[in-house]
Residue frames as qw, qx, qy, qz and C-alpha x, y, z in Angstrom:
[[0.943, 0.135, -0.304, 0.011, 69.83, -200.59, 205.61],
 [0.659, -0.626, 0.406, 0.092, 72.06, -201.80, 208.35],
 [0.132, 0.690, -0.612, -0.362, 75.79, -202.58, 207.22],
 [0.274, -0.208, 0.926, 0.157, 75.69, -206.59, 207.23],
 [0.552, 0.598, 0.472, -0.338, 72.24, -206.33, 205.35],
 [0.194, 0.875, -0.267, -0.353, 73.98, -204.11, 202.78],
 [0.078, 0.691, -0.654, -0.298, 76.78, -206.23, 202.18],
 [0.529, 0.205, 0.816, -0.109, 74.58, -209.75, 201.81],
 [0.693, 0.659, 0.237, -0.171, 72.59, -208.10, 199.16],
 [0.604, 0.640, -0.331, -0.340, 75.48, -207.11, 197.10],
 [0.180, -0.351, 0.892, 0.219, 77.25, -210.54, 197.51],
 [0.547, 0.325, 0.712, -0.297, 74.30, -211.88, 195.95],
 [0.568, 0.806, 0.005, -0.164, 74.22, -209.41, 192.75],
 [0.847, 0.461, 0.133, 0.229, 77.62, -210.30, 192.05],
 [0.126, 0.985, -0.078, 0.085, 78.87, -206.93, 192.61],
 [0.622, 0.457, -0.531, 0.350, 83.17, -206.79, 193.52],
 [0.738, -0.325, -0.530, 0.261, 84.24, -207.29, 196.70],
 [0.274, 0.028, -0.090, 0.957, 86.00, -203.71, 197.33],
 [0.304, -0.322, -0.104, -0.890, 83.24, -201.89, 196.52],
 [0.660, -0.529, -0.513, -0.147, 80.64, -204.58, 198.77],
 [0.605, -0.604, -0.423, 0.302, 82.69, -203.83, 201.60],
 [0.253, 0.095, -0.055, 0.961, 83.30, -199.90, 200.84],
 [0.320, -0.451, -0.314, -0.772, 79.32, -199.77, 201.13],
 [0.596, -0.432, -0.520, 0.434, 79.37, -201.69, 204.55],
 [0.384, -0.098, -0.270, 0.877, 81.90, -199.63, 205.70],
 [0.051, -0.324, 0.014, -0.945, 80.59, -196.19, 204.66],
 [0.578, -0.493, -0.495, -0.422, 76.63, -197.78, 206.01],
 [0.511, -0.384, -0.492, 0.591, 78.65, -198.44, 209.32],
 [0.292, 0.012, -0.204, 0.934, 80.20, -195.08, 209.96],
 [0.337, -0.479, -0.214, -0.782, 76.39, -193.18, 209.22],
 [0.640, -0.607, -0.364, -0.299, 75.45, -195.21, 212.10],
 [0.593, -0.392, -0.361, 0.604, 78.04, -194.68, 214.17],
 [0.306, 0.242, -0.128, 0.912, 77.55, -190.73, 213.53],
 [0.326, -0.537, -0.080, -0.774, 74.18, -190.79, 214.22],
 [0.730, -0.411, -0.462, 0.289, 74.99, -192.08, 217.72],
 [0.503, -0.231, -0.288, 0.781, 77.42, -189.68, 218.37],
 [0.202, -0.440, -0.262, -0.835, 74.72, -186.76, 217.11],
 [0.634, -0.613, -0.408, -0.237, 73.01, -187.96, 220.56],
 [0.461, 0.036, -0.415, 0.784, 75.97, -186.61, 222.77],
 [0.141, -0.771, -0.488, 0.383, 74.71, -184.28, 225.09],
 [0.347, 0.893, 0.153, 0.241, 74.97, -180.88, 224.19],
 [0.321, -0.904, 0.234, 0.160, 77.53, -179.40, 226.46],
 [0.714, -0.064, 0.554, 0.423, 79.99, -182.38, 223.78],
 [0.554, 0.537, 0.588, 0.242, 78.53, -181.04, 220.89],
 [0.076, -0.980, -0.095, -0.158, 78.98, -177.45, 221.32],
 [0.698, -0.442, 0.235, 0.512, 82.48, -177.63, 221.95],
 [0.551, 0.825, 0.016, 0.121, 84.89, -175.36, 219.91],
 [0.687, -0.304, 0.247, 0.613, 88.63, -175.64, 219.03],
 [0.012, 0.969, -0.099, -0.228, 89.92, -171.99, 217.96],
 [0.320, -0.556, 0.678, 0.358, 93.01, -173.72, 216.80],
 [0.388, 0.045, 0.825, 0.409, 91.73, -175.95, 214.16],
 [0.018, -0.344, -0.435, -0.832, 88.71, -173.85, 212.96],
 [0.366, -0.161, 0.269, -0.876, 85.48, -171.82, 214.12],
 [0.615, -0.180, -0.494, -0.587, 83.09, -174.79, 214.22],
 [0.556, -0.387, 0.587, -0.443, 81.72, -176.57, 217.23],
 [0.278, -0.202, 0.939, -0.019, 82.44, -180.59, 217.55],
 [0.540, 0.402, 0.588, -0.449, 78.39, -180.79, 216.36],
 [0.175, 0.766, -0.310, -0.536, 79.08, -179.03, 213.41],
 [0.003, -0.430, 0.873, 0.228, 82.18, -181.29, 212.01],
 [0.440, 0.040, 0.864, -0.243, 79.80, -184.03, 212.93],
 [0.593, 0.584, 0.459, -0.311, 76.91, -182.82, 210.81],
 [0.463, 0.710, -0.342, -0.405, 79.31, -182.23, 207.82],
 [0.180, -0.303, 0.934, 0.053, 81.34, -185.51, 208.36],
 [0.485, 0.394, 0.773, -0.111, 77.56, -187.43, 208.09],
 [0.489, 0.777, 0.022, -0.397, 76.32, -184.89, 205.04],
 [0.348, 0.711, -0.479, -0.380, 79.31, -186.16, 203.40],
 [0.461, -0.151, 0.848, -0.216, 78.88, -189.75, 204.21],
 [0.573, 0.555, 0.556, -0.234, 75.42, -190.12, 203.11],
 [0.308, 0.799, -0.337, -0.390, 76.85, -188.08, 199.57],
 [0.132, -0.440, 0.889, -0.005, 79.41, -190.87, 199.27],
 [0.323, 0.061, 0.944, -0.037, 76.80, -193.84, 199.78],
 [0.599, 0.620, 0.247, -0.442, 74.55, -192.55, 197.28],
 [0.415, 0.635, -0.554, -0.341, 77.13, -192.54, 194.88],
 [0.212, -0.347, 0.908, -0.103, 78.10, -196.21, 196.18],
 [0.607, 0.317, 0.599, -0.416, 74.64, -197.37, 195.74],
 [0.364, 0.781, -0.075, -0.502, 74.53, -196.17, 192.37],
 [0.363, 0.509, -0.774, -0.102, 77.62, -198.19, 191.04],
 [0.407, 0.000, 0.803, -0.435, 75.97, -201.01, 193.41],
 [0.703, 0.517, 0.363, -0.327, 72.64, -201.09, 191.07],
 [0.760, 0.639, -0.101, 0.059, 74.96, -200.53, 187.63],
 [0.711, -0.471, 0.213, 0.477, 78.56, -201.79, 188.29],
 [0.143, 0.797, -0.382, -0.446, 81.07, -199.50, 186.41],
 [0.956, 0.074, 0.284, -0.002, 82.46, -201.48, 183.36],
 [0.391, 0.725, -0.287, 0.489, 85.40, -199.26, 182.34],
 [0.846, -0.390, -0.095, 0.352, 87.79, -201.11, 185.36],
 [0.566, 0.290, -0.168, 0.753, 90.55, -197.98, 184.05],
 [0.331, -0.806, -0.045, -0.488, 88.25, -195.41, 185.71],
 [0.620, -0.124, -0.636, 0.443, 89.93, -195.08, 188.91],
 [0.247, -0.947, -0.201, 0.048, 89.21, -192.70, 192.05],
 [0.502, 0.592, -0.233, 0.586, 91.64, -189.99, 192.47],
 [0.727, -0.353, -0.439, 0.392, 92.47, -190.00, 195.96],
 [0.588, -0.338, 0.044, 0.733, 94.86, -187.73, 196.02],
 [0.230, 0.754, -0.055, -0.612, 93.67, -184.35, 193.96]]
């Protein structure tokens, strides 16, 4: 589902506004990684020794694995909005 698809249906169910346009958002970003998963290789394969042993492809494929993690959960509170409004995310640890 494309991001402005996404965020029609849930203004329709009702759903809050934060969370309609945290599931945009996150629906963007999967498609902007898998664009950048179409970099040639000689991008993708890149490796910075200073920030850690993985190559640029890598990051990429854990950055989307943890996307798509994320909008499942989004979806999820999408189909049954939370109704305990104290729950909050912890951001910060």
């Amino acid at each position: 589902m494309d991001a402005s698809r996404a965020l029609a249906a849930a203004q329709a169910s009702g759903v809050p506004e934060g969370l309609r346009t945290l599931h945009a958002t996150t629906v963007l970003q999967c498609g902007e990684m898998k664009a950048l998963a179409r970099m040639p290789e000689e991008c993708l394969g890149l490796r910075s020794g200073r920030i850690s042993r993985w190559s640029v492809g890598q990051h990429l494929e854990h950055l989307a694995h943890s996307a798509e993690a994320m909008d499942r959960s989004i979806e999820e509170a999408l189909a049954e909005p939370p109704k305990d409004a104290r729950r909050r995310p912890k951001l910060l640890g």
